[in-house]
N, C-alpha and C positions, 0 to 999 in steps of 0.2 A: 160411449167412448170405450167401455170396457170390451164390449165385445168386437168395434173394430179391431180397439189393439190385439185381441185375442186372436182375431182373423191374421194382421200384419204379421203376427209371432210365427201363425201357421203357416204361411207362404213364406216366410223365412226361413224353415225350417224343411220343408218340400223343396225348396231350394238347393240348399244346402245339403240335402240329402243328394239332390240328381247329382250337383256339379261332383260331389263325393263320388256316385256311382260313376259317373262320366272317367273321370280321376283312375276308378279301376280298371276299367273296361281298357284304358289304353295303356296302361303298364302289364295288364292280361296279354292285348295284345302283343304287346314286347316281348312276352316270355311263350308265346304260343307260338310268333313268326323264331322263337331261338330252338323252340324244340319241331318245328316242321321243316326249318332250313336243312336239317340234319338228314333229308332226305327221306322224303313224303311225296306218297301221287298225289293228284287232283284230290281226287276220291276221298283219299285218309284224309285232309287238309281240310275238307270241308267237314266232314266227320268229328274231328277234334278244334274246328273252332265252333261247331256249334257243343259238345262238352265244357269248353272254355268258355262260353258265354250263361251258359247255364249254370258254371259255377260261380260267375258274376253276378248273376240276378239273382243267385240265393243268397250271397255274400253283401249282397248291397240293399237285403231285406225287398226286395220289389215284386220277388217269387220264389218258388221252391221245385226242384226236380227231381226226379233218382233216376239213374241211368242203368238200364239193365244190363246185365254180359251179354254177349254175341247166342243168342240161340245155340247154334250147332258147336259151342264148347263145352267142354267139360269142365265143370270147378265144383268145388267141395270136396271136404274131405271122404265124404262117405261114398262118394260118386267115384273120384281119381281111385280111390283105395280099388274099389269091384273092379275097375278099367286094370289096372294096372295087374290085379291078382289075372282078368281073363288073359292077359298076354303073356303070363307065366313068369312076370317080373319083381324084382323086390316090392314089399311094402313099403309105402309112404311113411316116410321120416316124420321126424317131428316138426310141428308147421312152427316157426317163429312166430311170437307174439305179433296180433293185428296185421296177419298176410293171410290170405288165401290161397290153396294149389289151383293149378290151370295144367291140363291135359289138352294136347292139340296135335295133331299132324301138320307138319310144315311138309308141301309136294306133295299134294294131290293133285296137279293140272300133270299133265302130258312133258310140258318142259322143264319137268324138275323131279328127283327122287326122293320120294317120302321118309322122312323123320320122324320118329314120335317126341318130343318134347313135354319136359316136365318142368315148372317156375312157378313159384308164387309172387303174388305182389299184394299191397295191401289193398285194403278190401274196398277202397272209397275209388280208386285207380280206375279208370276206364280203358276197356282190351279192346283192342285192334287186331282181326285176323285176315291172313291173304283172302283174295277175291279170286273167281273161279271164272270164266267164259270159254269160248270155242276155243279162245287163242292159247290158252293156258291157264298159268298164276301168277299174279303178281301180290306186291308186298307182302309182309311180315308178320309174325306175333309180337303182338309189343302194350305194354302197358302204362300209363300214364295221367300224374296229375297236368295236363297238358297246359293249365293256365298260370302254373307254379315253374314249369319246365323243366320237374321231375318226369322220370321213362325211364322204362327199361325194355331194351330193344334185342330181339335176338336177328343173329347175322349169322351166314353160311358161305364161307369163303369155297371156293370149288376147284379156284386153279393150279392149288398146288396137290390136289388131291388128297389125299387120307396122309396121315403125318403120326409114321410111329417114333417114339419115346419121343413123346411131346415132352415133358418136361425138363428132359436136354437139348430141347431144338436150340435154343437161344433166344437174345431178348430182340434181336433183327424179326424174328420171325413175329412175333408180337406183336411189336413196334406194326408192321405192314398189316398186320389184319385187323389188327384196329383203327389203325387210318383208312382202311378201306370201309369199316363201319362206318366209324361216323360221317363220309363221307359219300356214302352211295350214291348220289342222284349228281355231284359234281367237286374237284378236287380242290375247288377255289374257295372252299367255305370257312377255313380253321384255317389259324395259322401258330407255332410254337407248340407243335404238340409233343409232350411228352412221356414215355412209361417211368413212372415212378419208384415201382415197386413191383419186384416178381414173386409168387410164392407157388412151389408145385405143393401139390396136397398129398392127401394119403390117400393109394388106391384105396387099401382096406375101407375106409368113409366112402366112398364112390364106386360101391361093389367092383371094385379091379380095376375101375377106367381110371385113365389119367386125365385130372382138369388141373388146370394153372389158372390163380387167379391175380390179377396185375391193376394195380394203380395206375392212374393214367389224369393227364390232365393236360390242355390245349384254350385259343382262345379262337372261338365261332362269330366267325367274318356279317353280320345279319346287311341285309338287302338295303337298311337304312342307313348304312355307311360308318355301323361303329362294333365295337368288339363286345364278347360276351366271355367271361372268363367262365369254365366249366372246369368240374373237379367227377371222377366219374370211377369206375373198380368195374372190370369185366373178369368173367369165367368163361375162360377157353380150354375144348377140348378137340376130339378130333375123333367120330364116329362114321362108321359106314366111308365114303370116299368125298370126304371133304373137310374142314375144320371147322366148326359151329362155334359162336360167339353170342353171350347175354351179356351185354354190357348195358350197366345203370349210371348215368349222372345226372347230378343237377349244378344249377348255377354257384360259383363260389363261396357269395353268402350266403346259400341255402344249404351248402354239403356242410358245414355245422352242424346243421340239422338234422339234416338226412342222411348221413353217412352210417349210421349203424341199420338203419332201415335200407340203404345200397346194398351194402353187404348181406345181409339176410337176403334178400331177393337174388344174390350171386350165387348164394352157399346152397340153394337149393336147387340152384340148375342142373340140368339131367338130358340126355341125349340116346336114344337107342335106334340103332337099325339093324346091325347083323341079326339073324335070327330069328326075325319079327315079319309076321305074313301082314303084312299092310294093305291089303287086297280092296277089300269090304270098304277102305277108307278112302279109294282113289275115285274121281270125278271118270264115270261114264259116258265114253262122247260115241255120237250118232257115225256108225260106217257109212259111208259114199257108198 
């Protein structure tokens, strides 16, 4: 009798535990379809649900994974630091507590003009960088706890081109290039978005450049026919010929939490092209 019961207790308990994991796994995917709605290929999509699932099997005790960075990035500090001395650029600031730096060229494909970009994110975050073939590049640097629907996402607005004394452009100008953010893959996905909060910074902190960094918050339309309120703080600047954009949020009830961890990952973004031989960096394709 004892050891049935003992058995009964165990299948109870195994039980208990799936329907538990079960339980995660579909409010994961709630919060993985709020941060791919936001405009993800194929590609990325299957990429960060299986980070998102891997963060469920360890959270639901059933396994354990680690995810490593993208190969052909740059992180760490001792690494960004030698990278950034060889391009004849500032030193690397001070990293905020439990962020990592990332070193990456945005536009290396043929259909787009190389950027060197600087952000950290925190260290458990999984990075997502463009993909390379004949045709070009496509998607972004972007980093994220993907099954929490914490990111942070860099964007390169192009059509208004290079934008001097960015921080008297106004808040119109804002207002569009962050809707054009979060927005990229279709314009029906948010609705009530709003900039909250503008603040231009000090060139002198930004060796000379101008960034503005703006509060912002809207609610993310999801596929499943209901809203997602999102609270989020981008740094915009405006390098080389176009206007570049890191913006970080997460869900309402999460930017409680995460808001001083948003901002640390805003405060460190960094943007360079004038001057910078990006050569060695760009994808070599086969002459006809």
């Amino acid at each position: 009798m004892k050891l049935t019961g003992l058995l009964t207790l165990a299948a109870v308990c195994h039980t208990s535990a799936f329907h538990f994991s079960q339980l995660e796994a579909k409010r994961s995917a709630v919060r993985l379809q709020a941060s791919v709605s936001e405009g993800d290929s194929r590609r990325e999509f299957f990429g960060k649900a299986g980070a998102a699932a891997l963060s469920v099997t360890a959270g639901s005790g059933l396994g354990f994974g680690v995810l490593a960075p993208p190969a052909n990035a740059v992180g760490g500090v001792g690494k960004v630091s030698e990278r950034l001395k060889a391009y004849g650029l500032p030193p690397l600031g001070p990293v905020p507590n439990g962020l990592t730096p990332l070193l990456e060229v945005w536009g290396k494909g043929k259909n787009r003009f190389p950027l060197l970009v600087l952000m950290c994110h925190p260290v458990t975050w999984v990075v997502t960088l463009p993909s390379n073939d004949v045709n070009g590049e496509d998607g972004t640097i972007q980093a994220g706890e993907y099954s929490k629907g914490d990111t942070a996402t860099l964007f390169v607005w192009e059509e208004d081109g290079h934008v001097d004394n960015l921080a008297s452009a106004g808040k119109p100008l804002f207002e569009k290039v962050l809707q054009k953010a979060i927005s990229q893959k279709s314009a029906n996905i948010y609705q009530n978005f709003k900039v909250t909060k503008v603040v231009p910074q000090d060139p002198a902190a930004y060796d000379g450049k101008e960034y503005v960094i703006c509060d912002f918050k809207y609610e993310l339309l999801t596929g499943a026919g209901f809203e997602v309120d999102r609270r989020g703080v981008a740094s915009i600047t405006s390098q080389g010929k176009a206007v570049e954009v890191l913006w970080a949020a997460s869900t309402r009830e999460r930017f409680k939490k995460t808001e001083q961890t948003l901002r640390d990952i805003t405060s460190t973004f960094r943007v360079y092209a004038d001057g910078l031989n990006l050569s060695n960096e760009l994808i070599q394709y086969d002459q006809d």
